[in-house]
VEXLO-697583 format. One record per atom (N, C-alpha, C): residue number from 0; residue in three letters; x, y, z. Coordinates in steps of 0.05 Angstrom, whole numbers. Example, Ala and Ser with C-alpha at 12.3 -4.5 7.8 and 13.67 -1.06 7.14 Angstrom:
BEGIN
[0,ALA,[264,-114,156]]
[0,ALA,[246,-90,156]]
[0,ALA,[264,-66,156]]
[1,SER,[257,-45,142]]
[1,SER,[273,-21,143]]
[1,SER,[258,1,157]]
END
This chain:
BEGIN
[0,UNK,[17,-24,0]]
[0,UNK,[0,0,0]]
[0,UNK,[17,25,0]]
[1,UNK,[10,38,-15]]
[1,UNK,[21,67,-8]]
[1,UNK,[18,88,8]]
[2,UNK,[35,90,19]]
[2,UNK,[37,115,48]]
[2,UNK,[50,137,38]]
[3,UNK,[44,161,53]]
[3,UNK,[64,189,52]]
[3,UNK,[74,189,87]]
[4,UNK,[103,192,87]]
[4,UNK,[110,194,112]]
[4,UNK,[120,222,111]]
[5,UNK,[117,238,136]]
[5,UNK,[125,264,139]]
[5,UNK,[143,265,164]]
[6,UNK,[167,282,158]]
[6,UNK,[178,291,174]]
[6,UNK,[173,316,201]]
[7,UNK,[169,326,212]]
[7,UNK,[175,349,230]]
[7,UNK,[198,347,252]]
[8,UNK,[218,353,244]]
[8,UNK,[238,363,260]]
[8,UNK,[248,384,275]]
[9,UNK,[271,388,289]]
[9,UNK,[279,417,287]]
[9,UNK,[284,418,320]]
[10,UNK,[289,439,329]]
[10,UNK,[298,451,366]]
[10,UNK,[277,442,380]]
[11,UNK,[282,438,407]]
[11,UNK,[267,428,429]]
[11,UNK,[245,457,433]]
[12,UNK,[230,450,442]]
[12,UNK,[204,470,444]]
[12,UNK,[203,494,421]]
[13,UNK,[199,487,396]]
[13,UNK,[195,496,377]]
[13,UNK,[164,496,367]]
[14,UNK,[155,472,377]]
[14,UNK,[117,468,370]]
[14,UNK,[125,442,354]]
[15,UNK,[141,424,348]]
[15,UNK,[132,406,336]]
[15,UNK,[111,391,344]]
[16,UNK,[99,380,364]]
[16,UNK,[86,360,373]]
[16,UNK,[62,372,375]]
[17,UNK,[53,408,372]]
[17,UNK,[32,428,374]]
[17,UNK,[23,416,342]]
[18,UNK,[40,426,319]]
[18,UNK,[39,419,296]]
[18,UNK,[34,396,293]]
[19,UNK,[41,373,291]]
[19,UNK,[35,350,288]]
[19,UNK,[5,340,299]]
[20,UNK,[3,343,315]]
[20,UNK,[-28,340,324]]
[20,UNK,[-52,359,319]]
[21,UNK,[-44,376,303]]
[21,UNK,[-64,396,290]]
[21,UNK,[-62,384,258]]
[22,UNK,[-42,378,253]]
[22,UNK,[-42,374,222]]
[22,UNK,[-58,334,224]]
[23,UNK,[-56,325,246]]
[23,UNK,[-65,300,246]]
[23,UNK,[-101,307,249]]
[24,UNK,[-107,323,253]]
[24,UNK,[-137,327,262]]
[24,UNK,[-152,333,232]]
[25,UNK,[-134,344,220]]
[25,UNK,[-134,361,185]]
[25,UNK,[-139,339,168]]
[26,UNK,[-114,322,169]]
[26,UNK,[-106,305,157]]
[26,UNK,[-119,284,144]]
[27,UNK,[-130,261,132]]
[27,UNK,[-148,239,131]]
[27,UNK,[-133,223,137]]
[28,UNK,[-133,208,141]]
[28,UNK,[-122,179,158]]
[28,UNK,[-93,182,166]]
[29,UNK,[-94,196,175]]
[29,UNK,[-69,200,186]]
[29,UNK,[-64,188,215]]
[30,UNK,[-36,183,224]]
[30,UNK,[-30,178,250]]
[30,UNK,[-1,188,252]]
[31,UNK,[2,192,271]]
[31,UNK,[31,210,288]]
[31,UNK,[45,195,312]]
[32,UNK,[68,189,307]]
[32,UNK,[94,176,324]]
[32,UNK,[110,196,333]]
[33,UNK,[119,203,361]]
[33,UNK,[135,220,368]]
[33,UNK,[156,208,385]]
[34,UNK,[180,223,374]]
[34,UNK,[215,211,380]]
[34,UNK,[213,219,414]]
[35,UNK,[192,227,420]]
[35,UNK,[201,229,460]]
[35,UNK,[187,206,465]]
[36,UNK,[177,198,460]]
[36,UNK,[163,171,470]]
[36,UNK,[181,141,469]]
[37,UNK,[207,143,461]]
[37,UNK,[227,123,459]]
[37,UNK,[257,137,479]]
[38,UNK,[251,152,493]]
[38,UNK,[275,161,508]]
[38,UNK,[284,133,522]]
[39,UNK,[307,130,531]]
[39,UNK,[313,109,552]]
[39,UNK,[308,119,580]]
[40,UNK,[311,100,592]]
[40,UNK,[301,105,621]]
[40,UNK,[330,120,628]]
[41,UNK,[329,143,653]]
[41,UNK,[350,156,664]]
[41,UNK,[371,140,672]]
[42,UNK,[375,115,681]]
[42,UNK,[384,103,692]]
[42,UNK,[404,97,663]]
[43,UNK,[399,100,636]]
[43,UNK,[413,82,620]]
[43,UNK,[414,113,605]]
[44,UNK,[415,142,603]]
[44,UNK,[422,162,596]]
[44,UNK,[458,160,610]]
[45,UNK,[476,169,583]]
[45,UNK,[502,179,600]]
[45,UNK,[498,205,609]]
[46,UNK,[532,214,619]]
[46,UNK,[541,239,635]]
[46,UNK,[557,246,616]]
[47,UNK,[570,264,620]]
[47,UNK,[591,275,601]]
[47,UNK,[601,289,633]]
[48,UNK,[632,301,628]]
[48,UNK,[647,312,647]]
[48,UNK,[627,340,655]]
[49,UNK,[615,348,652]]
[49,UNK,[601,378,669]]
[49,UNK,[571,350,690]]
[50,UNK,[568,329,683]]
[50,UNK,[553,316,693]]
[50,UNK,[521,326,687]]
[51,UNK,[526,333,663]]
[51,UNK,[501,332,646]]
[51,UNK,[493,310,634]]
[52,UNK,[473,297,640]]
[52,UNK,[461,277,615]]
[52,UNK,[449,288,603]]
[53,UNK,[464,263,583]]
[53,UNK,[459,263,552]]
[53,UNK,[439,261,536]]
[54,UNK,[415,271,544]]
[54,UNK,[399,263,533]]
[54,UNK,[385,274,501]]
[55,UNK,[410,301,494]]
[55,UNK,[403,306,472]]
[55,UNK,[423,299,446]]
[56,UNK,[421,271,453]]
[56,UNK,[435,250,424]]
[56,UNK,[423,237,420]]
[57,UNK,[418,223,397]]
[57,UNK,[414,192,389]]
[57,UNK,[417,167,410]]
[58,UNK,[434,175,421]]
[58,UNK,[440,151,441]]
[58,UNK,[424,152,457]]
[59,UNK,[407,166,475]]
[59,UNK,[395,171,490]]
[59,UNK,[366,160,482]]
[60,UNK,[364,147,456]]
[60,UNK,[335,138,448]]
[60,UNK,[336,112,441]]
[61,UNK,[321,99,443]]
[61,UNK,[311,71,432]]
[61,UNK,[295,73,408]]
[62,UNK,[319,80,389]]
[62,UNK,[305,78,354]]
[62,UNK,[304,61,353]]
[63,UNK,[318,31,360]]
[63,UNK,[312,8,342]]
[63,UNK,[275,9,347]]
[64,UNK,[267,12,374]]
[64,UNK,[245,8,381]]
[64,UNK,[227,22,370]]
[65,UNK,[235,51,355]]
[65,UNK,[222,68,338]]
[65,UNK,[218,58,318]]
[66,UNK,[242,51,306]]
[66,UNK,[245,37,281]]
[66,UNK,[225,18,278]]
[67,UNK,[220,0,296]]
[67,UNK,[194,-25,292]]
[67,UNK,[172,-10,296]]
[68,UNK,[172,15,314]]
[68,UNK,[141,16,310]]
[68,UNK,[133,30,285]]
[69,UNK,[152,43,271]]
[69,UNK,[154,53,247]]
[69,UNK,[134,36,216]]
[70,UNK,[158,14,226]]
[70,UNK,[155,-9,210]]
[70,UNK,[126,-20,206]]
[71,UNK,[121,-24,236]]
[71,UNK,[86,-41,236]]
[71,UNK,[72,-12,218]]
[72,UNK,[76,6,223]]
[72,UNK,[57,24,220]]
[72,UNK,[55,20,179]]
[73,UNK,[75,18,177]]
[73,UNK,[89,22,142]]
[73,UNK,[66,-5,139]]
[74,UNK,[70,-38,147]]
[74,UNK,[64,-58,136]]
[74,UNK,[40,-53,144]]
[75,UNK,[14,-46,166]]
[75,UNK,[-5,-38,161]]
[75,UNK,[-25,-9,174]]
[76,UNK,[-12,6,156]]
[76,UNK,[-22,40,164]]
[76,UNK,[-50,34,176]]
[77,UNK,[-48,47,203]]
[77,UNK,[-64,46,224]]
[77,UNK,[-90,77,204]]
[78,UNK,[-118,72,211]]
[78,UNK,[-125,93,212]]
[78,UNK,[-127,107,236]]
[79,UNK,[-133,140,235]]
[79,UNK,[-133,154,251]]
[79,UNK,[-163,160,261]]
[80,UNK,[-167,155,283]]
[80,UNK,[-197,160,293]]
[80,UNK,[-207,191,292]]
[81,UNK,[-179,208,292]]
[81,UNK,[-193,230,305]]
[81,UNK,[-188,246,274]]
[82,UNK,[-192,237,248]]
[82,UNK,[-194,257,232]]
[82,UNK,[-222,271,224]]
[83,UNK,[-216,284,206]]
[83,UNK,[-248,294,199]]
[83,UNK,[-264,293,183]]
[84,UNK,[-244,276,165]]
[84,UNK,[-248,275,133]]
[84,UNK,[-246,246,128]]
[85,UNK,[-260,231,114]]
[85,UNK,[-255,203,111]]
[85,UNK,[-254,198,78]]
[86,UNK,[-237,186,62]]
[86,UNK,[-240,177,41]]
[86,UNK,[-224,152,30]]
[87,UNK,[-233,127,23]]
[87,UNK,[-221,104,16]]
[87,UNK,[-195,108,-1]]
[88,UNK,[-200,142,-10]]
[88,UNK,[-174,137,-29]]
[88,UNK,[-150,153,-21]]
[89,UNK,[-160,157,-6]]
[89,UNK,[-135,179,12]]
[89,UNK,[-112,167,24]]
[90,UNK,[-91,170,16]]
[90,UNK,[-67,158,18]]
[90,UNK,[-59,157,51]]
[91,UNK,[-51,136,72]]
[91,UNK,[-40,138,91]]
[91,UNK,[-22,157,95]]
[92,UNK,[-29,167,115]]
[92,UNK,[-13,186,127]]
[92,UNK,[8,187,152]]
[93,UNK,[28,180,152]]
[93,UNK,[46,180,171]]
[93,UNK,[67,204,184]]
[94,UNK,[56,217,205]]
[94,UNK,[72,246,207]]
[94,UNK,[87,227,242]]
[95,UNK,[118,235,233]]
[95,UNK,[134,228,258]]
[95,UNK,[146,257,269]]
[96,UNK,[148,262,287]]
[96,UNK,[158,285,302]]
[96,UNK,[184,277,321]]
[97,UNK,[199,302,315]]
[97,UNK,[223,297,337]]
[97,UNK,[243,315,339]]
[98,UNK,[259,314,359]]
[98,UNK,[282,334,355]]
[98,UNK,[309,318,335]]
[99,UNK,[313,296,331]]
[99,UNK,[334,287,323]]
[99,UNK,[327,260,297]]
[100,UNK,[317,277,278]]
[100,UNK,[304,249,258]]
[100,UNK,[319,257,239]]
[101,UNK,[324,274,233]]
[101,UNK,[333,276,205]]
[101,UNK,[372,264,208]]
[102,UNK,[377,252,230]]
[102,UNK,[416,257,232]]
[102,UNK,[411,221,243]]
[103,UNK,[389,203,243]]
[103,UNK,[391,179,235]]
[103,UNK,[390,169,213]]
[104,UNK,[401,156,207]]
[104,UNK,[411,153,179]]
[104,UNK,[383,125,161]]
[105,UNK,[377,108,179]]
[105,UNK,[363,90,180]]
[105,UNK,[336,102,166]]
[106,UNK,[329,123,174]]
[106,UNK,[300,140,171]]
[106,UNK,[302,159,145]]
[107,UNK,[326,160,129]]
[107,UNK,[328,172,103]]
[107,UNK,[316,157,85]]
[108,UNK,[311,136,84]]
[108,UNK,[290,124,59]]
[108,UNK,[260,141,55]]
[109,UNK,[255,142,81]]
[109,UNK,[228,145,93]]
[109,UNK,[211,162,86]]
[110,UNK,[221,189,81]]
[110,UNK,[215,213,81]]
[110,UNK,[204,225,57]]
[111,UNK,[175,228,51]]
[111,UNK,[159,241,36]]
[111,UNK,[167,277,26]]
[112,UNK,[160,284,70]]
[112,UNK,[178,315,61]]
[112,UNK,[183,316,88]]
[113,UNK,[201,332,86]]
[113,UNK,[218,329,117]]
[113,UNK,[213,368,119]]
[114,UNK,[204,366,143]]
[114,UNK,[211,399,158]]
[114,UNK,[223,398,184]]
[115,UNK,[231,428,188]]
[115,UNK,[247,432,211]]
[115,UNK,[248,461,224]]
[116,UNK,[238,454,250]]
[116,UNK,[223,488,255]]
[116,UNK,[246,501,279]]
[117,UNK,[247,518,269]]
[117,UNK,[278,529,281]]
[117,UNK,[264,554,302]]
[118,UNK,[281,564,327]]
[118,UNK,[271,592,333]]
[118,UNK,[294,597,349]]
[119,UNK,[299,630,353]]
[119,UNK,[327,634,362]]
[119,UNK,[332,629,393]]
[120,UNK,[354,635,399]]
[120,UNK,[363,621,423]]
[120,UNK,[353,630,440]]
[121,UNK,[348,661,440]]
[121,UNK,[331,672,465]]
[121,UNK,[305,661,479]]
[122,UNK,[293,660,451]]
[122,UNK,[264,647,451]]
[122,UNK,[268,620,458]]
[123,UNK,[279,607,446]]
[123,UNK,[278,577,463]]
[123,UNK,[292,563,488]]
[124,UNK,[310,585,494]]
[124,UNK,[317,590,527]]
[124,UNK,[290,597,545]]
[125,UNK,[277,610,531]]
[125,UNK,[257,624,542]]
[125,UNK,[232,607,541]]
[126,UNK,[223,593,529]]
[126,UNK,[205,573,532]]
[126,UNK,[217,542,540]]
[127,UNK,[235,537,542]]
[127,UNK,[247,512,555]]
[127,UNK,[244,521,579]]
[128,UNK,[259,541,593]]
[128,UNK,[248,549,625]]
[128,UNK,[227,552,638]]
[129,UNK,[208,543,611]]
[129,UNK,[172,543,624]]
[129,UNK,[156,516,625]]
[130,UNK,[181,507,616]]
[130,UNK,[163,470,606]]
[130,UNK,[183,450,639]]
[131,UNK,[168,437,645]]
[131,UNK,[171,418,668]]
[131,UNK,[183,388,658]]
[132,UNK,[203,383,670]]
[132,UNK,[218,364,657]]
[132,UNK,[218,342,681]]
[133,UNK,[227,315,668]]
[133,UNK,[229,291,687]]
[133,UNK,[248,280,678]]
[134,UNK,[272,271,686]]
[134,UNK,[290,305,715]]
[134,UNK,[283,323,698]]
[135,UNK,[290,354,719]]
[135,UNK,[291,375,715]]
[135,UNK,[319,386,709]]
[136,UNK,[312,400,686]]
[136,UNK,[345,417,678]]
[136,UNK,[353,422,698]]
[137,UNK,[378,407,699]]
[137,UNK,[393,428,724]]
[137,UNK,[408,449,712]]
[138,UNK,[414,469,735]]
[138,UNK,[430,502,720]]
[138,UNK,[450,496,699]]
[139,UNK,[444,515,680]]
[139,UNK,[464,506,664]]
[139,UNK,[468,491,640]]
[140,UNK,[450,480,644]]
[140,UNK,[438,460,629]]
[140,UNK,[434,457,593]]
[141,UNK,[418,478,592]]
[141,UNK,[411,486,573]]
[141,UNK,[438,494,548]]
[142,UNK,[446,517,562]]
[142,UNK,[466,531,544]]
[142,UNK,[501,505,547]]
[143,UNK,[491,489,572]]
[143,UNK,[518,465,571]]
[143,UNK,[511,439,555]]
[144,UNK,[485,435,546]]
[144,UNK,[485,417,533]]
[144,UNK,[456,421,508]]
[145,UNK,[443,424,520]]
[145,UNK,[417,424,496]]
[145,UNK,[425,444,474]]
[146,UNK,[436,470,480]]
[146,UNK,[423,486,453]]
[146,UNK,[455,476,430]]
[147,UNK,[483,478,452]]
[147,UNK,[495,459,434]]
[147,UNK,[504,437,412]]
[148,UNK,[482,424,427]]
[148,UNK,[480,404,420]]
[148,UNK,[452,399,391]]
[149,UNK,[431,420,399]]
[149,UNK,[419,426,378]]
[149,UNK,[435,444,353]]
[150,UNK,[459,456,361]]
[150,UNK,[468,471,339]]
[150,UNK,[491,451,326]]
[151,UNK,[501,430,337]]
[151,UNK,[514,413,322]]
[151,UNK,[494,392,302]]
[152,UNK,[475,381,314]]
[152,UNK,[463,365,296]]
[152,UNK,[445,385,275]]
[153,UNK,[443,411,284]]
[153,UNK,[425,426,254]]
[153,UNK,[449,419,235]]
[154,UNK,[475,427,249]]
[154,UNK,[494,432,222]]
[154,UNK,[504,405,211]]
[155,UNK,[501,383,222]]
[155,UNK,[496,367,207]]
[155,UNK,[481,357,177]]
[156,UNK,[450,373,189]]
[156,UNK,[434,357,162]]
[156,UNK,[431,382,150]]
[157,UNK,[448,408,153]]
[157,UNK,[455,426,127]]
[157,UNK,[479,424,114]]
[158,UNK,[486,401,123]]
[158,UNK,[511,393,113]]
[158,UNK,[504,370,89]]
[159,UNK,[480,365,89]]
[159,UNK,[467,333,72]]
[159,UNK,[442,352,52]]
[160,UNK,[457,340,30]]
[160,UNK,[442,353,1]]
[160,UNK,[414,336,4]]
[161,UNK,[399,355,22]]
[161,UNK,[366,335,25]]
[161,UNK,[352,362,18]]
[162,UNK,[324,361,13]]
[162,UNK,[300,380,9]]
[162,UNK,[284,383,37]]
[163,UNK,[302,402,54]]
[163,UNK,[284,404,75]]
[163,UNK,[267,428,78]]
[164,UNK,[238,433,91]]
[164,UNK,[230,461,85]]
[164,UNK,[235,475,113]]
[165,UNK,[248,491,121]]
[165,UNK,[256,508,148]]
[165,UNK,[225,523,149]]
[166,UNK,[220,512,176]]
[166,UNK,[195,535,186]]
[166,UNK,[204,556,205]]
[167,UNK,[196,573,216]]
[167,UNK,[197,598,226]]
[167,UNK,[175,593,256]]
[168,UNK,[182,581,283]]
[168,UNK,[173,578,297]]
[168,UNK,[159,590,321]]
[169,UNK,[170,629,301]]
[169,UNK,[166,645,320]]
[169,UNK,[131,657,310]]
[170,UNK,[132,640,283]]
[170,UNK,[103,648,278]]
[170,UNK,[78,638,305]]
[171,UNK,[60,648,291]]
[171,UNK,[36,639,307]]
[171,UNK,[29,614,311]]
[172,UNK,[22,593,324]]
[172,UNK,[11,565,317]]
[172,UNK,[-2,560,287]]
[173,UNK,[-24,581,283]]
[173,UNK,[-42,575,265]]
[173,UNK,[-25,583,230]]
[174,UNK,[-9,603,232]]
[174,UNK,[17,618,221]]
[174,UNK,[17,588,205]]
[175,UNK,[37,582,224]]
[175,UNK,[54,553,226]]
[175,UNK,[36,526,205]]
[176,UNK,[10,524,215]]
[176,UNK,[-5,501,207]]
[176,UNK,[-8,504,176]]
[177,UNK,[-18,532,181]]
[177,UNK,[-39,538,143]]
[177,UNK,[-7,530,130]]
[178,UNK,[9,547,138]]
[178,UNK,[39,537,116]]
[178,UNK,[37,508,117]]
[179,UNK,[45,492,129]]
[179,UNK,[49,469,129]]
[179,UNK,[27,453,109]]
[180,UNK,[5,454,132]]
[180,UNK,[-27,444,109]]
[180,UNK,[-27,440,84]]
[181,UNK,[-23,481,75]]
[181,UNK,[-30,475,45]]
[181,UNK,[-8,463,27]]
[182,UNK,[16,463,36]]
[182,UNK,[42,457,24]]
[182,UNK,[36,420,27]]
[183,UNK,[27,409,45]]
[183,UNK,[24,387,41]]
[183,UNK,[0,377,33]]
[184,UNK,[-23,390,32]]
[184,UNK,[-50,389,12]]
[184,UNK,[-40,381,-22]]
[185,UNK,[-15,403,-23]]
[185,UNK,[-6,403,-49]]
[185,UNK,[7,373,-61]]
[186,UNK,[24,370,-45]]
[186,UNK,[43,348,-48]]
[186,UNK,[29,322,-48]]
[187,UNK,[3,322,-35]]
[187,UNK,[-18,298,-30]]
[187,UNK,[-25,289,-50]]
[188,UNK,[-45,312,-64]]
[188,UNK,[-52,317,-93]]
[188,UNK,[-33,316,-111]]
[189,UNK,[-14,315,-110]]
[189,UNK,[17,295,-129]]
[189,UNK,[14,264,-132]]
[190,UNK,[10,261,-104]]
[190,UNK,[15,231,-94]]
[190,UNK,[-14,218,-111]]
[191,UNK,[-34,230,-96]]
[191,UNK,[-55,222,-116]]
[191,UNK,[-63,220,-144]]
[192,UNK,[-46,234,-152]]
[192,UNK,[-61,247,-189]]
[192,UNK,[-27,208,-201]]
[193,UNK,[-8,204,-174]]
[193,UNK,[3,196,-185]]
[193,UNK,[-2,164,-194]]
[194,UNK,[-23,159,-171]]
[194,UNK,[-39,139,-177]]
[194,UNK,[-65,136,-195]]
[195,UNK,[-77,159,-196]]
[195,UNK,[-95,154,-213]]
[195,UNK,[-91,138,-238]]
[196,UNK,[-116,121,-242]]
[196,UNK,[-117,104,-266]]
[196,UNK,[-112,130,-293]]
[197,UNK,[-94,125,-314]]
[197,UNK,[-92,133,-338]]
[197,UNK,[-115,133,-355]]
END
């Protein structure tokens, strides 16, 4: 069967997971997988010398375990209960969210259209110090490991000749969606016209 899988990537409290569950409500049969839902337990997170864990690498996740739930979803696309729109011919829809998808390498087959919603450091200092964590940032934290560590892996996958579309996260929510929406309304209607019988 044919699926469209979508990317949303990009900085920690940027709105991906806001996005993704608005564009899933939009969407027709759509369903959504999110990369925080495979963290490892703290106990199996490293330290690095400032005794920060690591938890903003790859290592810190259980992709293989992503990877399968990936998989079931590919061999049989779940529908989505909560859409609004129903049509037998409407292509599965698979939107994954995360901070670190595009710099596994495993997940480059995958990708229909990949985005990545960026916002500057102030602002996402500034809304990370409002969100409640389990653990909690300790001091320091942030500027010793997260936004670092977000600015090495961006420069990574601008380093990889891919078609990604950069969003602007300082827009509004709704800002944010209609871009996304109609840009992937469009691309749908590709997918579709590309099956149509001749």
């Amino acid at each position: 069967m044919k699926t469209f899988v979508i990317g949303i990537g990009g900085v920690t409290n940027g709105g991906k997971t806001t996005l993704a569950k608005k564009l899933q409500k939009h969407l027709p049969n759509c369903s959504v997988i999110s990369q925080d839902d495979f963290f490892k337990p703290p106990s199996e997170i490293e330290t690095d010398k400032n005794g920060f864990l690591q938890y903003d690498v790859l290592e810190a996740l259980n992709m293989e375990k992503m990877m399968s739930t990936i998989s079931c979803w590919m061999q049989s696309p779940r529908h989505s209960p909560v859409s609004t729109e129903r049509n037998t011919e409407d292509v599965p829809v698979l939107i994954i969210e995360g901070f670190l998808l595009f710099n596994y390498k495993p997940l480059e087959s995958i990708w229909n259209r990949r985005y990545f919603v960026t916002i500057p450091y102030e602002e996402c200092k500034r809304r990370r110090s409002t969100r409640v964590y389990e653990p909690p940032d300790p001091p320091g934290y942030f500027d010793g490991h997260v936004w670092p560590m977000y600015l090495k892996h961006r420069q990574e996958i601008e380093d990889i000749e891919w078609e990604i579309v950069y969003l602007d996260g300082t827009k509004s929510k709704e800002d944010l969606f209609s871009q996304v929406y109609e840009d992937l309304r469009q691309e749908l209607a590709k997918q579709k016209c590309k099956y149509c019988p001749k």
